[in-house]
N, C-alpha and C positions, 0 to 999 in steps of 0.2 A: 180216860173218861169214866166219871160214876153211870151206876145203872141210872140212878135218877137224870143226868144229862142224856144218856142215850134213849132212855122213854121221852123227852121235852123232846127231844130230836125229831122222836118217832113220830109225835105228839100233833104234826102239826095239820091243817086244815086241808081236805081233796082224801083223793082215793086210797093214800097210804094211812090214815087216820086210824088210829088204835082205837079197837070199840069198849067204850066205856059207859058204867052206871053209876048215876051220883058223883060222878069223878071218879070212880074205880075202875080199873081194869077189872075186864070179865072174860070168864073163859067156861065153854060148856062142859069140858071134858078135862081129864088130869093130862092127856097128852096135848092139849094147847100151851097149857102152862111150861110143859116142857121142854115144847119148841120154843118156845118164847126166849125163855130162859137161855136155851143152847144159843141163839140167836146173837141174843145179848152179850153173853159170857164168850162168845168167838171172836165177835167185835172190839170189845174189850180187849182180850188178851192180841187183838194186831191182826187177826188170821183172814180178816175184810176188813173193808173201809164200810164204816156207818150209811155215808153217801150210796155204795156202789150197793149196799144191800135194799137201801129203801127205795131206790130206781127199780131195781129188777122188782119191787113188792108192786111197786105201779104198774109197771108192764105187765105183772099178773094177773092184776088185778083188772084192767084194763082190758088183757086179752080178753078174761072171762066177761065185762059188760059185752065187748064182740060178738060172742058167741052166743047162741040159746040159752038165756037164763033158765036154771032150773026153777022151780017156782017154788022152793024153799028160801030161795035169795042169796045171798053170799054168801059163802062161807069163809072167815074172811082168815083164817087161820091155814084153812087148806090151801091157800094164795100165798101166806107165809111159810107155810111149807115147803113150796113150790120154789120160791124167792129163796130158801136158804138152801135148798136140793143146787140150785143153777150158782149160787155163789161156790158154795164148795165146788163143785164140778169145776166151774171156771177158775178157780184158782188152784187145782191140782191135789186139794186136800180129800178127795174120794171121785170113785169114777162112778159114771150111772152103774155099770156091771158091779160094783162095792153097796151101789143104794139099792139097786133091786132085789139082791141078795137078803142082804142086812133085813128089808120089808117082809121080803120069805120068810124069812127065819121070827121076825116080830109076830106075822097072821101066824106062822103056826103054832106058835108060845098061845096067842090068842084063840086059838080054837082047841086048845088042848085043857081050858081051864076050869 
């Protein structure tokens, strides 16, 4: 499947909804586009199902309407984050003890610069 069929995928109408400008994807930060991308590019290459990924974006997304909105509103990458943290985990391609790590190791690249 082209990126362009997995973004129409993504694309579609409700809480998994890619946010967009003018028709553009938008992204506040270089590490959205990141994730996005890694997203994509795992899907693609087999390592989840498109499906199983954009379920779990809901469910994230969802939990977080649950819970006390913060009053910045969603942030709707950090949902995506979250959604590709619980795919990989659930399919055995990184453990949480590999992602909390790996986050360590990124803040402290990040406050060293």
């Amino acid at each position: 499947m082209t990126r362009h069929a997995i973004v129409e995928r993504l694309d579609a109408h409700g809480p998994g909804k890619l946010p967009r400008i003018n028709g553009e994807l938008t992204f506040s930060a270089p590490w959205e586009a990141t994730v996005f991308a890694l997203a994509v590019a795992l899907s693609d290459a087999g390592r989840f199902g498109l499906h199983e990924f954009h379920q779990l974006l809901i469910g994230e997304i969802q939990e977080w309407e649950r819970q006390a909105q913060p009053a910045g509103g969603l942030d709707y990458y950090q949902r995506w984050l979250a959604a590709l943290e619980h795919v990989l985990c659930r399919r055995g391609l990184l453990t949480r003890a590999e992602l909390q790590t790996r986050a360590a190791v990124l803040v402290a690249h990040d406050q060293h610069r």
